[in-house]
Every structure is written in structure tokens, then in C-alpha cells.
C-alpha positions as CSV (number, residue, x, y, z in Angstrom):
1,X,133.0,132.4,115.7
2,X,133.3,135.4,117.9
3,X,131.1,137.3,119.9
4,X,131.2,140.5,117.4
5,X,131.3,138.1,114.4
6,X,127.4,137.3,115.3
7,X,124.2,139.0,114.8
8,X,122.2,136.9,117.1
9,X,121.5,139.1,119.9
10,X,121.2,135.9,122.4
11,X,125.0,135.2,121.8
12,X,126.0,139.0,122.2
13,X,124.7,138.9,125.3
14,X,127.2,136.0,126.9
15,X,129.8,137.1,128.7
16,X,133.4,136.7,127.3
17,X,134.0,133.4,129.3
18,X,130.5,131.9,128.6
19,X,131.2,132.6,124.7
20,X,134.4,131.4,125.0
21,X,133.2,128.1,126.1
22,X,130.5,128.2,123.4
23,X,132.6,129.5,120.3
24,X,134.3,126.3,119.5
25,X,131.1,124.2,119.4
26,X,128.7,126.2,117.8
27,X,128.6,125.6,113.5
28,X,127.7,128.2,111.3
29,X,124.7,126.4,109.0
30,X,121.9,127.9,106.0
31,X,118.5,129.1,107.2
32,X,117.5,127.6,103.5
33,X,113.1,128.9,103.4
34,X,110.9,126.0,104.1
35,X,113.7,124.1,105.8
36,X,112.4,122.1,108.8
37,X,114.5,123.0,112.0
38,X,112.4,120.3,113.2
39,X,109.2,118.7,113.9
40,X,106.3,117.2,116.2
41,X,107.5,115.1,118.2
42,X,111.2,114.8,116.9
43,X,113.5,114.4,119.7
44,X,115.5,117.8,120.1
45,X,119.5,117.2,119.2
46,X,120.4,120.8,119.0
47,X,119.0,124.3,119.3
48,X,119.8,127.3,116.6
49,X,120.5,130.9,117.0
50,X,119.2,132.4,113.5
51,X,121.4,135.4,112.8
52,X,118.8,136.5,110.1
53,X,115.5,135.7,108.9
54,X,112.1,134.3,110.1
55,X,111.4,131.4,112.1
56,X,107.9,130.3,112.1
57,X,106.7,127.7,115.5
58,X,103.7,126.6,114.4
59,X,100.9,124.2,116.2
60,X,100.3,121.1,114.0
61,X,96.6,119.6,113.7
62,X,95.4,116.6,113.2
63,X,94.5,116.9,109.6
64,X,98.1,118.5,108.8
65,X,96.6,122.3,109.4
66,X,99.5,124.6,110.5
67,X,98.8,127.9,112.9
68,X,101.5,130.0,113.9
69,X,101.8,130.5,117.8
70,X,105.1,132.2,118.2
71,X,108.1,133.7,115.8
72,X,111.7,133.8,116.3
73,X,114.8,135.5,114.1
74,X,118.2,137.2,115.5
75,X,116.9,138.0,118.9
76,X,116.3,134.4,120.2
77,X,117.1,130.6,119.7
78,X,115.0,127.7,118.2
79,X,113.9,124.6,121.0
80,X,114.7,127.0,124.4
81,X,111.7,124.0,125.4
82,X,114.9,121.9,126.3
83,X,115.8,124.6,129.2
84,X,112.6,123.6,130.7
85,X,114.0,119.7,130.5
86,X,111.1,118.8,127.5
87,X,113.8,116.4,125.3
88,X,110.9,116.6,122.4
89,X,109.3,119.4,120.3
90,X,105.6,120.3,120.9
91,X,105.5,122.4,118.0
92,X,107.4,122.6,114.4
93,X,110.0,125.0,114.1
94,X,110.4,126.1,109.9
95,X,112.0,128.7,108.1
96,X,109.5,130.9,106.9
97,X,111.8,133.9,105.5
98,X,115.5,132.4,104.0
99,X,118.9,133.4,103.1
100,X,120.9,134.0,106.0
101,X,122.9,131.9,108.4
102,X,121.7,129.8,112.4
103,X,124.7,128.8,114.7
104,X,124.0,125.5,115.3
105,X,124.6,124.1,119.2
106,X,124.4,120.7,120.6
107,X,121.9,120.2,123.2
108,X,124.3,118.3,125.4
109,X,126.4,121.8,124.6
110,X,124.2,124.2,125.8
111,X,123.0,122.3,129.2
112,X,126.8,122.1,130.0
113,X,126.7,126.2,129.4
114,X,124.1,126.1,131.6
115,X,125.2,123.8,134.3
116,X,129.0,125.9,134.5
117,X,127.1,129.5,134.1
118,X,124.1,130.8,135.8
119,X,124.1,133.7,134.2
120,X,123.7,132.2,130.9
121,X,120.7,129.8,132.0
122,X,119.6,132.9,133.5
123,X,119.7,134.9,130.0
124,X,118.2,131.6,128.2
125,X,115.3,131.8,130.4
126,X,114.8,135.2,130.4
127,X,114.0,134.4,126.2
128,X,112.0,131.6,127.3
129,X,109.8,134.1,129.5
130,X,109.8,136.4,126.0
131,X,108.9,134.5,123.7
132,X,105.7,132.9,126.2
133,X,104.9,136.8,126.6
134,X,104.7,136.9,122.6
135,X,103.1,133.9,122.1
136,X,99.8,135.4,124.9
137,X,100.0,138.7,122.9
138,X,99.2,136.4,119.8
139,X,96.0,134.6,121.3
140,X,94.9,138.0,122.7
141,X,95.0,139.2,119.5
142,X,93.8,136.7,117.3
143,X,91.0,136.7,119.8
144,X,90.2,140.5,119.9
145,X,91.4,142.1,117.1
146,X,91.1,142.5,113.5
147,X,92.7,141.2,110.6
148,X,94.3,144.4,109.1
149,X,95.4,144.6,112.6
150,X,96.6,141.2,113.4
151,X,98.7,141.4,109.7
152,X,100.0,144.9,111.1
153,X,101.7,142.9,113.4
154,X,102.6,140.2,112.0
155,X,104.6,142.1,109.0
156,X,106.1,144.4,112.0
157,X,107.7,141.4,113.9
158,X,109.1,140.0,110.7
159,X,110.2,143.4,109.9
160,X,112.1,143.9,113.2
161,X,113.9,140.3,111.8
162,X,115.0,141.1,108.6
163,X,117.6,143.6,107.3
164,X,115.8,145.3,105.0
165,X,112.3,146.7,104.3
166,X,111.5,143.7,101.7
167,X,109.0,140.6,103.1
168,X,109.3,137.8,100.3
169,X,106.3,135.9,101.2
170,X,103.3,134.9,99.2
171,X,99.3,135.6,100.5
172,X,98.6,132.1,100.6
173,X,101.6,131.2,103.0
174,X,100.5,134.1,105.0
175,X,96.9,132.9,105.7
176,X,98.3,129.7,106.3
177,X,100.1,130.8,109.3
178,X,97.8,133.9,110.8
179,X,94.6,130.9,110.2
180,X,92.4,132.9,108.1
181,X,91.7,133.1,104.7
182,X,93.8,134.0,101.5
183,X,91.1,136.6,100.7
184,X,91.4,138.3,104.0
185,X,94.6,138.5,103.8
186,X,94.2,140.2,100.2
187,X,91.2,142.1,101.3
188,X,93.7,143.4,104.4
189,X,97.0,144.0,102.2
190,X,94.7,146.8,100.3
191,X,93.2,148.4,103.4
192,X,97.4,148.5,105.0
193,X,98.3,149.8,101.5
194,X,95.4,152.1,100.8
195,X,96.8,153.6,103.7
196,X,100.1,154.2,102.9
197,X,102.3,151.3,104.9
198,X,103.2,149.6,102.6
199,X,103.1,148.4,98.6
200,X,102.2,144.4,98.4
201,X,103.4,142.9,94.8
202,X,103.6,139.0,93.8
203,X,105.2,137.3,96.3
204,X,106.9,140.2,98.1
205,X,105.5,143.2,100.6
206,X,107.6,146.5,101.3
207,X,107.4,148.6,104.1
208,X,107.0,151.9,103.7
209,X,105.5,154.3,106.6
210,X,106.8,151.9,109.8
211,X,105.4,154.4,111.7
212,X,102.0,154.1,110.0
213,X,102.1,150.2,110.0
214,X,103.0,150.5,114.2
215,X,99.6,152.9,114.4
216,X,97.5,150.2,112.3
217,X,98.4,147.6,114.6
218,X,97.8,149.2,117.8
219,X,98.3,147.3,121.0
220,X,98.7,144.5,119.0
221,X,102.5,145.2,118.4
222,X,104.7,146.2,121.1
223,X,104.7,144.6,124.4
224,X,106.1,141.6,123.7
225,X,108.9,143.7,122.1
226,X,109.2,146.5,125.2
227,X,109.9,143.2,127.3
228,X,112.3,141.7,125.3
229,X,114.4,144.9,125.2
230,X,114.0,145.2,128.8
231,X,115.1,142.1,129.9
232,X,117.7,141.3,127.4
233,X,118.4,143.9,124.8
234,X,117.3,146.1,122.3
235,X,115.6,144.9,119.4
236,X,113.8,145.6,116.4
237,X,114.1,148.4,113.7
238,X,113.7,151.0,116.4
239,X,115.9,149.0,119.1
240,X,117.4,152.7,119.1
241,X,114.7,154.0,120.2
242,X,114.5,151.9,123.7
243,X,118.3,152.5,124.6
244,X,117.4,154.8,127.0
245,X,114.3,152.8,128.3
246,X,115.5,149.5,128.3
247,X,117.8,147.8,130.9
248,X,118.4,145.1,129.2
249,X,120.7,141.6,130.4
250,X,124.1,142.8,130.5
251,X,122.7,145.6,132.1
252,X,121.3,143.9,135.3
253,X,124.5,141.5,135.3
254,X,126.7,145.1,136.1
255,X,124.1,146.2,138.5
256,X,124.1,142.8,140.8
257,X,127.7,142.7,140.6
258,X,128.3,146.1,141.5
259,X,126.0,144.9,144.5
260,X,127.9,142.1,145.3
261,X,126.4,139.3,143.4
262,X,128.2,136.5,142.1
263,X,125.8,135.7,139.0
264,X,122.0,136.4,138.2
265,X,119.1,135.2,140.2
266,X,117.0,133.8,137.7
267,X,114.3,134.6,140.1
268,X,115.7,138.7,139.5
269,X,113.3,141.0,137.7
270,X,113.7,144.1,135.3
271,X,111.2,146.8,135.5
């Protein structure tokens, strides 16, 4: 593996001597739907960088219920918990949408990456920050908003993960994961299609007007994903959009060097 021969926008972002050090240990696996990356309480081995697809990280009950708290696909890595020295998974990690590929990396791997580069436990981190800023846009809105709005989202961040404009998931494994019903989730499909975003059929949802599904979901969608471009890279199916906007990681690497720095505070900020 090479740092072009990825889509995982984590790995893009190492430098050529961090992914040098990286490329020999990291295994190309199947993100197979419904696959377990791992569960409650499991003890973490390894992390994965999904290079397509939908990772769900989901809360687990008592009684078995499953809510979703956070998402993840090209633009991050599975168990980042372990940066923060927690050795076991709070929350389940499963694929949600299938058929592309992870790059697989030891956990002893990636805290030697981090020990012999600050700048890669500095980009790490910088998801781990992300992905807490997506998971508080998620209560926020499952708090305040409704559910044609919350599913607005929800379909937009696993549209900004997949290739195409195709979401092969069926209402019932929906509800499961926003916590409401099956019927609201039909009941909202209609209102989202009756206004031109998109056409649901049997186990599969197609985006149509973006731009229509984005105004739906209001406030709901976006911040998390403005931060994420801003403080690592572009992403999403208008990353091309933020290029001008967004600093990015590589970006602020350049600028502290050009100052003088020797690696990235991870204490640094991008505005």
C-alpha cells in the first residue's frame, strides 16, 4: 500500500516518512455489511481505516437496543478511543453499508507511529476532536429537531461516504439506528421524496437534489463536516466546494514549518 493507492483520507494525510513506516504493516481487509469491527467491551487489537462505506458506532442497552452515536467511512479510523489510552471499546463498531475495503493496523502499530511522529498523533487526534464534534451535533439534534430533518442528515453523511448516489439500506435498519420508529422513518422518506431529494424503493434510497436534501436538514448537517475539512481535509460530495475555505492538516504542517516548527502542537488550532 501506498499513500495514492488509498482512499482513506486519514492515511493521505501522513507524511511520506510516517506512511512509509505504516505501509508495510497495514492489511488490506472486506468491509463485508453487518460485520462486527468489534464489540462492548472487547479489548481493542487493531483499528481500521475504511476506504469506502458506512461505519455505524452504536451505544448498546441493556436489553440489546442499539442507537447510533457517531458514523465513520473514508475520512476517519475505527477505535481512535485507544489514542486516548482506553485498551477496550465503549461502544460497537458495525458495518452498516458493505462492499469496499478497511486497512487494517495493529494497535501496538499505530502507538509506535505515534510515539516516533507527533505529527501523526497530532492528525489522529485532530479526528478524535471530529468525530466528538459529530457525535454533540447528533444529541443536539436528536434533541431539537425533527425527523425528516434528523434523516436529512443522516442520508447526507452516508452520502458524503459512499461513491455513488445509491444508500442500500432497509427502513427498519434505519429506525433502528436513528431510535425512532419504522413508520417514522416511512412517514419521513415521503415528506424528503415528496419534495424532490430523493426516490426511496425496497431496500435502497437515491439521492437526487443534494442540494435540496442539505436545505431539508438545515443546521442539522454541516458543522461537524466544515470542522473536519478545516482541520484535516476536505470531505464529502462537495469537499470541492471547501478548498478554498478549509486549511486543512497538511496545510498547517507547511505553515508551522515555514515558522520554524519542528512538528504540530497538538495543542495548535485551525480557524
Amino acid at each position: 500500500m501506498s499513500c495514492c493507492e488509498t482512499k482513506n483520507l486519514l492515511l493521505n494525510c501522513l507524511s511520506a516518512e510516517d506512511i512509509s513506516y505504516v505501509r508495510p504493516r497495514l492489511e488490506r481487509v472486506p468491509l463485508d455489511e453487518g460485520h462486527v469491527i468489534v464489540g462492548r467491551g472487547e479489548r481493542i487489537t487493531f483499528v481500521c481505516f475504511p476506504e469506502c462505506g458506512v461505519t455505524s458506532i452504536a451505544d448498546v442497552l441493556s436489553d440489546g437496543t442499539r442507537v447510533e452515536v457517531a458514523l465513520i467511512g473514508r475520512e476517519g479510523m475505527t477505535n481512535s478511543q485507544l489514542l486516548l489510552g482506553c485498551e477496550y471499546a465503549d461502544h460497537e463498531a458495525v458495518v452498516q453499508v458493505g462492499g469496499g475495503s478497511s486497512l487494517r493496523l495493529a494497535a501496538s502499530d499505530l502507538l509506535a507511529l505515534c510515539s516516533r511522529s507527533p505529527a501523526a498523533k497530532t492528525l489522529f487526534l485532530r479526528f478524535v476532536h471530529a468525530l466528538t464534534v459529530q457525535s454533540s451535533r447528533t444529541l443536539a439534534s436528536n434533541t431539537i429537531h425533527s425527523a425528516p430533518m434528523r434523516l436529512s442528515r443522516w442520508l447526507l453523511m452516508c452520502h458524503d461516504r459512499l461513491h455513488g448516489d445509491e444508500i442500500r439500506l432497509c427502513h427498519k435498519h434505519i429506525a433502528s439506528m436513528l431510535g425512532v420508529r419504522r413508520a417514522t422513518v416511512t412517514d419521513s422518506l415521503h415528506i424528503l421524496e415528496g419534495e424532490g431529494a430523493l426516490n426511496s424503493r425496497r431496500g435502497r434510497i437515491i439521492v437526487r437534489n443534494r442540494e435540496r436534501l442539505e436545505a431539508l436538514a438545515g443546521d442539522a448537517y454541516g458543522f461537524p463536516e466544515e470542522q473536519y475539512s478545516r482541520r484535516i481535509a476536505p470531505f464529502g460530495k462537495t469537499a470541492h466546494l471547501q478548498v478554498s475555505t478549509a486549511v486543512g492538516f497538511q496545510a498547517s504542517v507547511a505553515k508551522q514549518a515555514s515558522n520554524g516548527a519542528t512538528h504540530v502542537s497538538p495543542s495548535s488550532t485551525v480557524r
